[in-house]
PAVEX-729946 format. One record per residue (C-alpha): residue number from 0; residue in three letters; chain; x, y, z. Coordinates in steps of 0.02 Angstrom, whole numbers. Each point is the difference from the previous one (the first is absolute). Layout:
BEGIN
+-----+------+-------+--------+--------+--------+
|  nr | rest | kette |   east |  north |     up |
+-----+------+-------+--------+--------+--------+
| NUM |  ALA |     A |      X |      Y |      Z |
...
+-----+------+-------+--------+--------+--------+
END
This chain:
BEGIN
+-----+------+-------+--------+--------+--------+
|  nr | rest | kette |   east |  north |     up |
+-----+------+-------+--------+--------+--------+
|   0 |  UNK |     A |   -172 |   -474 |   -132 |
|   1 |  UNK |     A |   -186 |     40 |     32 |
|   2 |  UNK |     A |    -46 |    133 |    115 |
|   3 |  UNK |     A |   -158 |    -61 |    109 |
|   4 |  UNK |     A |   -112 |    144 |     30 |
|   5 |  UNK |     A |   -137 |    -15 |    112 |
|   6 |  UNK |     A |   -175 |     13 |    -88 |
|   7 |  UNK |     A |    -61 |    132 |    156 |
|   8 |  UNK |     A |    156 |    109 |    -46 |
|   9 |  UNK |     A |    -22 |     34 |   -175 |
|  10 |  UNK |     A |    -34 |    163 |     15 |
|  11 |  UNK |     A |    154 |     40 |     10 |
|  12 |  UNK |     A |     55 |     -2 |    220 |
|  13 |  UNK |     A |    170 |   -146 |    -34 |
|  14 |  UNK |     A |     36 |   -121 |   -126 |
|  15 |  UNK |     A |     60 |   -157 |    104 |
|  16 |  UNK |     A |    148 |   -116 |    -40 |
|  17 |  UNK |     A |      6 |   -149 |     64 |
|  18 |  UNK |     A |    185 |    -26 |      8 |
|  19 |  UNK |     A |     67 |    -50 |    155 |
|  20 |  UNK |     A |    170 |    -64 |    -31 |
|  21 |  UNK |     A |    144 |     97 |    -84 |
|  22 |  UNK |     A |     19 |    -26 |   -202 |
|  23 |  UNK |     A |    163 |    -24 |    -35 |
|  24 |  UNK |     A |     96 |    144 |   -121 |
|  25 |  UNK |     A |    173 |    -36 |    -56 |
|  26 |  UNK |     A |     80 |    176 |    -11 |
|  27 |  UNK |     A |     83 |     30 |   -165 |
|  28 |  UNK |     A |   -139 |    -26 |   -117 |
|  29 |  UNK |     A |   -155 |    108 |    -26 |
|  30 |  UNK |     A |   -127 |     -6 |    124 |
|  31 |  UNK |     A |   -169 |    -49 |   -118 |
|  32 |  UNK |     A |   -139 |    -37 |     91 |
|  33 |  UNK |     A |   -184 |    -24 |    -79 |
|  34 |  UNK |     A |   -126 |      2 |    118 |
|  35 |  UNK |     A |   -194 |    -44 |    -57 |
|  36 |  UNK |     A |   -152 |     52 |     90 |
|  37 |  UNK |     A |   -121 |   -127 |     50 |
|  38 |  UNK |     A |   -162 |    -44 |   -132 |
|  39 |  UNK |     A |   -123 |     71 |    106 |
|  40 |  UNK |     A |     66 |    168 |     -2 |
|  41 |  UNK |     A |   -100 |     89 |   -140 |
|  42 |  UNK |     A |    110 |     30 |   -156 |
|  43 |  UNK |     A |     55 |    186 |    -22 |
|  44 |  UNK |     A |    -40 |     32 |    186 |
|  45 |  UNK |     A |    167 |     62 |     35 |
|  46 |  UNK |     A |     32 |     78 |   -173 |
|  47 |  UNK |     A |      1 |    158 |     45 |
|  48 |  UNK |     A |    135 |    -19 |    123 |
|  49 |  UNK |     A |    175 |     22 |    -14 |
|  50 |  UNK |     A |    124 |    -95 |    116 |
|  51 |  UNK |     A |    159 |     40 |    120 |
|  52 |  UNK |     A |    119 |   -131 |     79 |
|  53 |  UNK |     A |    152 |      1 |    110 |
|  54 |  UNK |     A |    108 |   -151 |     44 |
|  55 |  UNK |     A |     73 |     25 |    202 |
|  56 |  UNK |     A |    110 |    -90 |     97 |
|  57 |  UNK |     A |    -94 |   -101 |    130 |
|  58 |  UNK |     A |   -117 |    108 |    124 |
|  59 |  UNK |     A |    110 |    159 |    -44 |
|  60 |  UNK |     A |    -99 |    148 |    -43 |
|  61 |  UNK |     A |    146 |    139 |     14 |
|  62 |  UNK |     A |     90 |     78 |   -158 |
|  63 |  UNK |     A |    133 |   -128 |      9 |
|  64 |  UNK |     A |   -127 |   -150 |     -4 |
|  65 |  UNK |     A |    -48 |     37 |   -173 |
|  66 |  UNK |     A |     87 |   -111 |    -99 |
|  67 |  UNK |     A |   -104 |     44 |   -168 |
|  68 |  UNK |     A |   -140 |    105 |   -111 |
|  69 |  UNK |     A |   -102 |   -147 |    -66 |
|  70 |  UNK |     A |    -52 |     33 |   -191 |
|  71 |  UNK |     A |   -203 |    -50 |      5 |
|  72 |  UNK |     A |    -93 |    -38 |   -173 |
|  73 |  UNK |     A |   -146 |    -78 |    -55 |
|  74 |  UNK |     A |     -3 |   -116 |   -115 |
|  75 |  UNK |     A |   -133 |     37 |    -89 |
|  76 |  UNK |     A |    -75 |    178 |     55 |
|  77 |  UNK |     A |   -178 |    -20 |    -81 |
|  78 |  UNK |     A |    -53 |   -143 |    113 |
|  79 |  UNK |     A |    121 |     31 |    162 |
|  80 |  UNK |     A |     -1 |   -203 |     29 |
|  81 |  UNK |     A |    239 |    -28 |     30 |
|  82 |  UNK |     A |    118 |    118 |     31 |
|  83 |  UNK |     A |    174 |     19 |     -4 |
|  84 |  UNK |     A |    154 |     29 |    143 |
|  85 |  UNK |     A |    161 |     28 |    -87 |
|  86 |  UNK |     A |    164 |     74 |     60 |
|  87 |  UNK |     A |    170 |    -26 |    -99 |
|  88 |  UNK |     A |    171 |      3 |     78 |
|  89 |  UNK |     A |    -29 |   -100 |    155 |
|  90 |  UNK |     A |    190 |    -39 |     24 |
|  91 |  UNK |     A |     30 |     94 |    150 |
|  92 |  UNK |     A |   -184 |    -44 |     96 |
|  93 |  UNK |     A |     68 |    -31 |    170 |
|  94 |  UNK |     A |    -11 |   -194 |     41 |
|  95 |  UNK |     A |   -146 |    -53 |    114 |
|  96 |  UNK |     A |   -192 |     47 |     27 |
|  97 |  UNK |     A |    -94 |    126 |    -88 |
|  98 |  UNK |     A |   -171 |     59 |    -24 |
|  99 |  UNK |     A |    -84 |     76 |   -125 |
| 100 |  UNK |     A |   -199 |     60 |    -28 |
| 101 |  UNK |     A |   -100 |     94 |   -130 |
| 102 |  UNK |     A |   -113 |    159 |     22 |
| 103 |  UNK |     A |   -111 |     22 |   -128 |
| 104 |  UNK |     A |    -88 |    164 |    -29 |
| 105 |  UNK |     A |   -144 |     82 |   -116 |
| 106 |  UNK |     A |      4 |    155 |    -86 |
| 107 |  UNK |     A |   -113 |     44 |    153 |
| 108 |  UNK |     A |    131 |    -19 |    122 |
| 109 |  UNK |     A |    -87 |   -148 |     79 |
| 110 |  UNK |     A |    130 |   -131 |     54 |
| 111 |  UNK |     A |     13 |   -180 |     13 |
| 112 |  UNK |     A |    158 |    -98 |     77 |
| 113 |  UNK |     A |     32 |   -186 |     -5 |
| 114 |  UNK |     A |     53 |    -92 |    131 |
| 115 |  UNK |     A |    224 |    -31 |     24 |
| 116 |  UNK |     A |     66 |   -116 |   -114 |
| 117 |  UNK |     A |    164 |    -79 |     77 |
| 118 |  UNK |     A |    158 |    -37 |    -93 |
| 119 |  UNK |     A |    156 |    -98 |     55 |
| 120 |  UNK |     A |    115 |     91 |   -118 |
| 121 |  UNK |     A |    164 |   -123 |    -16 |
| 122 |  UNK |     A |    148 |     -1 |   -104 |
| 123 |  UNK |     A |      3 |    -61 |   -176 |
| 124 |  UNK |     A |    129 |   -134 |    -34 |
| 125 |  UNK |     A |     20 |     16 |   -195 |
| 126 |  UNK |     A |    113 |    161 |    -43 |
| 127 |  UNK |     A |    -35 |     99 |   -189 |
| 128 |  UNK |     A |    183 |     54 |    -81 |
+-----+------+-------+--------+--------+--------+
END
């Protein structure tokens, strides 16, 4: 999944997604999500930011909304180009829309969030023994 960031914006106001409809997650699994920046963002731009990530249910910002901590990584720190959204034990992930976004921060404090990625989580058919 590539993240579209607007040229005007790279210094570091939003990182924009262009994901409209819901990705569907079959609960059960790991959640493993690579997401890749756009070529036109310099490489190592970001590297010295570290990223956060929560998975809610549907337009639910109390306690009880969050469904998840989201595990961010890059995939390869040096040049800051993919990262990583991983969470295991998704069997209980309540059935229906979620959303989830990333705020990435510097060792200056400066932050930069992306824009809600939906997911229609649903349940997985095939059962481990």
């Amino acid at each position: 999944m590539v993240l579209p960031i607007h040229r005007s914006q790279l210094s570091g106001v939003r990182i924009t997604m262009a994901l409209e409809q819901p990705r569907v997650f079959k609960r059960g699994p790991d959640l493993n999500l690579v997401l890749v920046l756009p070529s036109y963002v310099p490489a190592a731009y970001y590297a010295d930011y570290t990223g956060t990530a929560q998975l809610r249910r549907y337009k639910d910002d109390s306690e009880e909304g969050l469904i998840a901590e989201i595990t961010f990584t890059w995939v390869n720190p040096v040049d800051a180009r993919a990262f990583t959204l991983t969470h295991s034990g998704t069997d209980e992930w309540p059935l229906g829309l979620a959303e989830l976004d990333v705020i990435l921060e510097n060792s200056a404090g400066r932050k930069v969030g992306t824009a809600t990625i939906l997911l229609r989580i649903e349940r997985s058919i095939t059962r481990g023994e």
